[in-house]
C-alpha positions in Angstrom: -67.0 -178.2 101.1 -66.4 -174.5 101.7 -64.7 -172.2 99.5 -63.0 -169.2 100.3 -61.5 -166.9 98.2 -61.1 -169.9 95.4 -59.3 -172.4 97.6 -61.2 -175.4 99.2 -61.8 -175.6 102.5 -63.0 -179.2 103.4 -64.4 -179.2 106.9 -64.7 -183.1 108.4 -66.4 -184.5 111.2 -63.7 -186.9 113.3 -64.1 -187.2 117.1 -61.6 -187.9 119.5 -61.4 -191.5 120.7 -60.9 -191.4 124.4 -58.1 -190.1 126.7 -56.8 -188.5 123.2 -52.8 -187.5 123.7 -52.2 -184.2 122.7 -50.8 -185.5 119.3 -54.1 -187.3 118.5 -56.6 -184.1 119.6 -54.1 -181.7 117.3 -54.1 -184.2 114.5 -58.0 -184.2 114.8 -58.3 -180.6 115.2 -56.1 -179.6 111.6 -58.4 -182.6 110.3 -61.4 -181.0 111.5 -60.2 -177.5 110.1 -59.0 -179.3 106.6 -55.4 -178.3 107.1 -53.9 -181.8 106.7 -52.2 -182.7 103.4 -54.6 -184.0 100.8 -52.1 -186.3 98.6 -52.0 -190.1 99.5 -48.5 -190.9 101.4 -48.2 -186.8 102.7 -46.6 -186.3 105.6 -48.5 -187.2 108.9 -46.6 -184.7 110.9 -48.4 -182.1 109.9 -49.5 -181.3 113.7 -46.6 -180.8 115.2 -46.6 -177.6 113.7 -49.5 -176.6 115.1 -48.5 -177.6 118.3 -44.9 -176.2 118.0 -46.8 -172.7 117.0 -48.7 -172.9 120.6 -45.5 -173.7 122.2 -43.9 -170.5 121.0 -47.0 -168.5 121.0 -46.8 -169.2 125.1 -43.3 -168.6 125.6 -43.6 -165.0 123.1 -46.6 -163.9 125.9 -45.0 -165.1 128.9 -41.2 -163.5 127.9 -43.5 -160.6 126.3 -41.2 -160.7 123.0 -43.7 -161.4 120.2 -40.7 -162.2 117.4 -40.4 -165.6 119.6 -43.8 -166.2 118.3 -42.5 -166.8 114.5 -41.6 -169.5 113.1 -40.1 -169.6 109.3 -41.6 -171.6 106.5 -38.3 -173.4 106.8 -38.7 -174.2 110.5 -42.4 -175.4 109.7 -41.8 -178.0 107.0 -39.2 -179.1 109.2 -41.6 -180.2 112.4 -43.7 -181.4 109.0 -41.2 -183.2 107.6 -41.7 -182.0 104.7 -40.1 -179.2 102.1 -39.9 -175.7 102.0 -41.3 -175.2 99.0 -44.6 -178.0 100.3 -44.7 -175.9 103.8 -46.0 -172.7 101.2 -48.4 -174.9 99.8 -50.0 -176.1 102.6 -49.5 -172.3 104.5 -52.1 -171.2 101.7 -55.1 -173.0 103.5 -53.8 -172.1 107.0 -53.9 -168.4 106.0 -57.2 -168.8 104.3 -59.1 -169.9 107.6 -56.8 -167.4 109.3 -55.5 -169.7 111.5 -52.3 -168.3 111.1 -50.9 -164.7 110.0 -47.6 -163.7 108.5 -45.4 -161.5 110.1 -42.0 -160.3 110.4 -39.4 -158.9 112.0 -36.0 -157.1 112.5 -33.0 -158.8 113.8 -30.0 -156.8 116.1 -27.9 -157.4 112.6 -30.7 -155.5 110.9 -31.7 -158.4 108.9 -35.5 -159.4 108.1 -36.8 -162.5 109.2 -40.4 -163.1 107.9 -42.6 -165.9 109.1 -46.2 -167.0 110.6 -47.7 -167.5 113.7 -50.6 -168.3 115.5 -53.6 -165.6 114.5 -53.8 -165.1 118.7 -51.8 -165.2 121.5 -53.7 -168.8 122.2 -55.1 -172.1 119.7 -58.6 -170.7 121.4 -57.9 -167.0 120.3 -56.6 -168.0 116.8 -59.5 -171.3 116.0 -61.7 -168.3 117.2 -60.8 -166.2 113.8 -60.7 -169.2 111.6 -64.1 -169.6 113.4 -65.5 -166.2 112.5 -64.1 -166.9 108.7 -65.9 -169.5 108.1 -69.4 -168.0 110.0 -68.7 -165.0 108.2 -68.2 -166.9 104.6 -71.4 -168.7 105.4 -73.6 -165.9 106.3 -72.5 -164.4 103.1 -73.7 -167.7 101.6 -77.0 -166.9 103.6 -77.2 -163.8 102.1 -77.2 -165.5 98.2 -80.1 -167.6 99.4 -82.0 -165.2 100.4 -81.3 -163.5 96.8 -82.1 -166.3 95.1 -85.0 -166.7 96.7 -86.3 -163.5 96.1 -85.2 -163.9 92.1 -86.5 -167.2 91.7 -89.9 -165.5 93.1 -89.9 -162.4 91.0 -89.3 -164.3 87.7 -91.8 -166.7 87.9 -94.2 -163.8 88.6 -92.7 -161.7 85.5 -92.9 -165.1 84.0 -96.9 -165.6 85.1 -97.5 -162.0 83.9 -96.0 -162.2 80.6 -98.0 -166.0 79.8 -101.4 -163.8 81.4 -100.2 -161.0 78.8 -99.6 -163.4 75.9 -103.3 -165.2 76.5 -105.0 -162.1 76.5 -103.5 -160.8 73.3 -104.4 -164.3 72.2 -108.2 -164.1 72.8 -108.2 -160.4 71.4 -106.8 -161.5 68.5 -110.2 -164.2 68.0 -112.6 -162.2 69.1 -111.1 -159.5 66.4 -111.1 -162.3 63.5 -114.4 -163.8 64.7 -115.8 -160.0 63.9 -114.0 -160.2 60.3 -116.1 -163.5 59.3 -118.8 -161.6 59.0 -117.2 -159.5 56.3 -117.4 -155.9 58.0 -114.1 -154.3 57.4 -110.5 -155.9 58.8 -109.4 -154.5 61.9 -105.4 -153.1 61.5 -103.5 -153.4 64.3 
């Protein structure tokens, strides 16, 4: 399990069984990515909004209008079949593997529409990103080992010093008291 900036990313290994339709390979793919729903009985339609984003990220490059590109939270839960309100919930993970990026836009009637789409003009361009997030989150990860490793080391040799310290007080301390036996004078310290 993966965690990026607090939120769970779980990652899962499930192949393609053969001659996959698009359908199965998209539902394998947000599997893959742990962008499906995570509640028993949730909506298995959760990849045709990936799908539906591809689709509209072609037609924005090929009519070279990026605002066709968009789609609305609304529009989303609706190839979902689920809510609004669920759509933001599950957007949170998409926009934390950056698989998606909000955006919007202006209208002719000056109104603001604001929506996601695809984080690259392609699924390869935009699985590339969520692809450097999570390579970038584990090299960070990398870097803490290292650390660790390097603490780990240095307090166990503080911690070896300190024991060597404590022994040789330890055996100052007798050969100082074995002097005293004899009744010559008590050394102060």
């Amino acid at each position: 399990m993966i965690v990026i900036a607090k939120q769970k990313i779980i990652l899962t290994n499930i192949e393609p069984e053969l001659n996959a339709s698009s359908d199965d390979l998209a539902k394998i793919i947000i599997q893959r990515l742990g962008l499906m729903p995570r509640k028993e009985n949730s909506t298995d339609k959760m990849h045709q909004v990936l799908i539906e984003l591809y689709e509209r990220a072609k037609i924005a490059n090929r009519e070279k209008q990026p605002t066709k590109a968009v789609m609305t939270v609304e529009e989303m839960g609706m190839y979902a079949g689920i809510t609004r309100q669920t759509m933001y919930e599950y957007l949170k993970r998409w926009l934390g593997v950056d698989m998606v990026v909000k955006t919007s836009y202006i209208l002719s009637d000056n109104t603001v529409v604001i929506g996601y789409k695809l984080n690259g003009p392609t699924l390869e361009h935009a699985f590339e990103r969520a692809r450097t997030k999570v390579h970038d989150h584990l090299n960070k990860t990398h870097s803490f080992i290292l650390e660790l490793q390097k603490i780990v080391k240095n307090e166990k040799i503080s911690q070896k010093m300190t024991q060597n310290m404590q022994q040789q007080v330890k055996s100052e301390n007798v050969v100082e008291d074995k002097t005293d036996i004899g009744g010559e004078g008590k050394n102060i310290k």
